[in-house]
Backbone as a ProteinNet text record, in pm:
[ID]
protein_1_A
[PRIMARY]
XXXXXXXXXXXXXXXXXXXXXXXXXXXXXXXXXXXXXXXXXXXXXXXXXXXXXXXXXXXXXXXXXXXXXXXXXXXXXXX
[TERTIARY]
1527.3	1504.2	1382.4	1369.3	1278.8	1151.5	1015.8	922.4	954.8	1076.9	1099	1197.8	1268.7	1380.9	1321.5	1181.5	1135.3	1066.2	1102.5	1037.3	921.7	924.2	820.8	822	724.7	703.8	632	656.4	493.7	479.5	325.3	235.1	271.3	359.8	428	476.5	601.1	638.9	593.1	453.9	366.7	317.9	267.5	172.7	283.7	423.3	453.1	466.1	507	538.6	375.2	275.5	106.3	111	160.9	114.1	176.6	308.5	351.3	257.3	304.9	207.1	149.1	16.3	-120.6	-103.5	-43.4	-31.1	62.5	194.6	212.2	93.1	61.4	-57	-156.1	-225.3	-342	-273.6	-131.8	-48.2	-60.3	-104.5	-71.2	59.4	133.9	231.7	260.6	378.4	418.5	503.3	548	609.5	727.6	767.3	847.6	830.4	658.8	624.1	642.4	689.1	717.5	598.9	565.1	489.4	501.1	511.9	550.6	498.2	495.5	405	479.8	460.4	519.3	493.7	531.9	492	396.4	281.8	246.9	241.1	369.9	408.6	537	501.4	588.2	736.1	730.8	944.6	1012.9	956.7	1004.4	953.3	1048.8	912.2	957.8	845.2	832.1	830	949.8	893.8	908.9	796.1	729.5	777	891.6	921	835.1	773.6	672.8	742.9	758.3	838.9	791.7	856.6	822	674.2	673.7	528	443.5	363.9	234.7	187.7	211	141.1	198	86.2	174.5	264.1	404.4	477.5	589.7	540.4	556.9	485.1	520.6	442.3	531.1	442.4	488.6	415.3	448.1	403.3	361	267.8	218.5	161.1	141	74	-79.2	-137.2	-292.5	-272.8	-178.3	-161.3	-98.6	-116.1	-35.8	-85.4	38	22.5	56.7	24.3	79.7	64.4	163.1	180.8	292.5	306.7	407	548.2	612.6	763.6	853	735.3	798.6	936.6	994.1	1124.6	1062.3	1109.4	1091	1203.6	1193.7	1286.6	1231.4	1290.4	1246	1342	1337.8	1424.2	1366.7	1469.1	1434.6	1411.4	1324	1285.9	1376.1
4165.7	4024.8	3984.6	3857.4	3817.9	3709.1	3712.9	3675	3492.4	3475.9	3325.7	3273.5	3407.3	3396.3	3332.6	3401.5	3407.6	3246.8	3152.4	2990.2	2980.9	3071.1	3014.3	3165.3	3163.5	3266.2	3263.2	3337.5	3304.9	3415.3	3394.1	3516.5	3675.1	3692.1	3851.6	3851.1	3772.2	3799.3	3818	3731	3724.4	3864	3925.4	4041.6	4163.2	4172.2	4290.8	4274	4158.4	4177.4	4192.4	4083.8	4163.3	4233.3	4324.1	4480.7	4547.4	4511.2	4577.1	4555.5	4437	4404.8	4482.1	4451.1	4533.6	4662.2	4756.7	4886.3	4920.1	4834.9	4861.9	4819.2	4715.8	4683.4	4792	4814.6	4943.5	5037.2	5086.6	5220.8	5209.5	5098.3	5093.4	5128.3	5108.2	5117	5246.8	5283.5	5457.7	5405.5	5518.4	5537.9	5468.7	5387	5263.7	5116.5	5078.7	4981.8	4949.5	4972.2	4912.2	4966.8	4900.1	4925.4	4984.6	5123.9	5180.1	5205.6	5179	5282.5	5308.6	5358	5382.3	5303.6	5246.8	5191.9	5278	5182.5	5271.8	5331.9	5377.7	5473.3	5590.5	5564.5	5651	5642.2	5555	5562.8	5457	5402.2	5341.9	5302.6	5348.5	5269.1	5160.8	5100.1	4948.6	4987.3	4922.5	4895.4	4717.8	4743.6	4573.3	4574.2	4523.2	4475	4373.9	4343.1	4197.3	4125.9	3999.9	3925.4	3863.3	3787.5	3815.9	3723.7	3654.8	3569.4	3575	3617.9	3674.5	3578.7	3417.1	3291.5	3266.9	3263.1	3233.1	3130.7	3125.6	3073.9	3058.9	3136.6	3130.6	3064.6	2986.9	2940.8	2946.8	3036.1	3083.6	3017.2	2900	2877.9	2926.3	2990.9	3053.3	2957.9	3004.2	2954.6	2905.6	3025.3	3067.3	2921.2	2911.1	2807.9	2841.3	2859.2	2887.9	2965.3	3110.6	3161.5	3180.4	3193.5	3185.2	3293.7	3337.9	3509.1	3481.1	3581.9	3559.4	3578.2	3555.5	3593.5	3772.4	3853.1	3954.7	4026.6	4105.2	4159.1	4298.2	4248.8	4382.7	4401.5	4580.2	4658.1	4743.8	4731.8	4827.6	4913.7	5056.3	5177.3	5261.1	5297.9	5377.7	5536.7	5595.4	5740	5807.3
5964.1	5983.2	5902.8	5856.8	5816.4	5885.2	5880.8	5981.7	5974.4	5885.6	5882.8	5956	6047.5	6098.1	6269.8	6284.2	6395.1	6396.2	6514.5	6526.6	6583.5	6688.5	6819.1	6876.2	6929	7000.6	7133.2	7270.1	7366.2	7372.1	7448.6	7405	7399.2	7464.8	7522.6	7384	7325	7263.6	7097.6	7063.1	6968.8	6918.3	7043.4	7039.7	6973.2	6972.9	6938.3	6793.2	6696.8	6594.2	6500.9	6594.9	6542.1	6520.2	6607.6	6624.7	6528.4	6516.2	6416.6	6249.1	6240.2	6120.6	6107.7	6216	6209.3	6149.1	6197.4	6201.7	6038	6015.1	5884.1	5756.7	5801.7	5664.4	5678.4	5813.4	5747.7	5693.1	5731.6	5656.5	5512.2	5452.9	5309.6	5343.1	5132.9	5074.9	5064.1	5089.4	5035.8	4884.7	4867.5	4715	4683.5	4743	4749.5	4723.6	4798.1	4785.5	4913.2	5021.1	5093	5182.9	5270.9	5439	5578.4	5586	5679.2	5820.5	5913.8	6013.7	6147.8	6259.2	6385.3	6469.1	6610.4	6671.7	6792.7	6864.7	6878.9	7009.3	7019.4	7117.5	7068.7	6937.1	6872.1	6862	6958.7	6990.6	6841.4	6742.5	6673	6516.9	6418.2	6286.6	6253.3	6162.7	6141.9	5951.5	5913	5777.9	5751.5	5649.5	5591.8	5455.1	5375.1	5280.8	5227.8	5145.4	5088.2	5027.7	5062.6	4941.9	4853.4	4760.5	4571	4626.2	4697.7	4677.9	4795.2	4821.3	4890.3	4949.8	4894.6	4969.1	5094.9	5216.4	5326	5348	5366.7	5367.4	5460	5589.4	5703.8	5805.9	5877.2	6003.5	6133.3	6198.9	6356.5	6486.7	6546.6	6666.5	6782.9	6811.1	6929.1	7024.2	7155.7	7259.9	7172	7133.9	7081.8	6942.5	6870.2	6760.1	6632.6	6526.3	6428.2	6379.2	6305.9	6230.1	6134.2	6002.4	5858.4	5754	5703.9	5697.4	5557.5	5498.3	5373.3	5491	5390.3	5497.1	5433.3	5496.1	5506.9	5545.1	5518.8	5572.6	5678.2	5839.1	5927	5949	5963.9	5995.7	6096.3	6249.6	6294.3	6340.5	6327.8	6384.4	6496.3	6564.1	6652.4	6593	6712.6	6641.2	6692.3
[MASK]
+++++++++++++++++++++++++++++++++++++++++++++++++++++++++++++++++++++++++++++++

């Protein structure tokens, strides 16, 4: 899915795709380009596709207010 697919979010539901984020962007890029990391309880990985333009171009409605993020591609799998 892509982070443009996602409209609105409340707070429960905000915090997991952060997290994901979070955790793929410190992973850096592996040898693909792409953004990998686990979730963190291990049961699942997260990859972050970047798309061609880096300008945020997403806006996600939260409780907390808006967030604006490129419109990445997540994939998450189970372990």
């Amino acid at each position: 899915m892509r982070l443009s697919d996602i409209k609105r979010l409340d707070e429960t539901e905000f915090a997991h795709p952060l997290g994901w984020l979070g955790r793929a962007l410190e992973a850096g890029k592996d040898h693909s380009g792409r953004l990998r990391a686990e979730s963190s309880d291990g049961s699942a990985a997260i990859t972050l596709t970047a798309p061609v333009s880096t300008e945020p171009t997403v806006v996600l409605d939260t409780p907390r207010g808006r967030f604006y993020t490129p419109d990445y591609e997540l994939e998450v799998h189970g372990a």
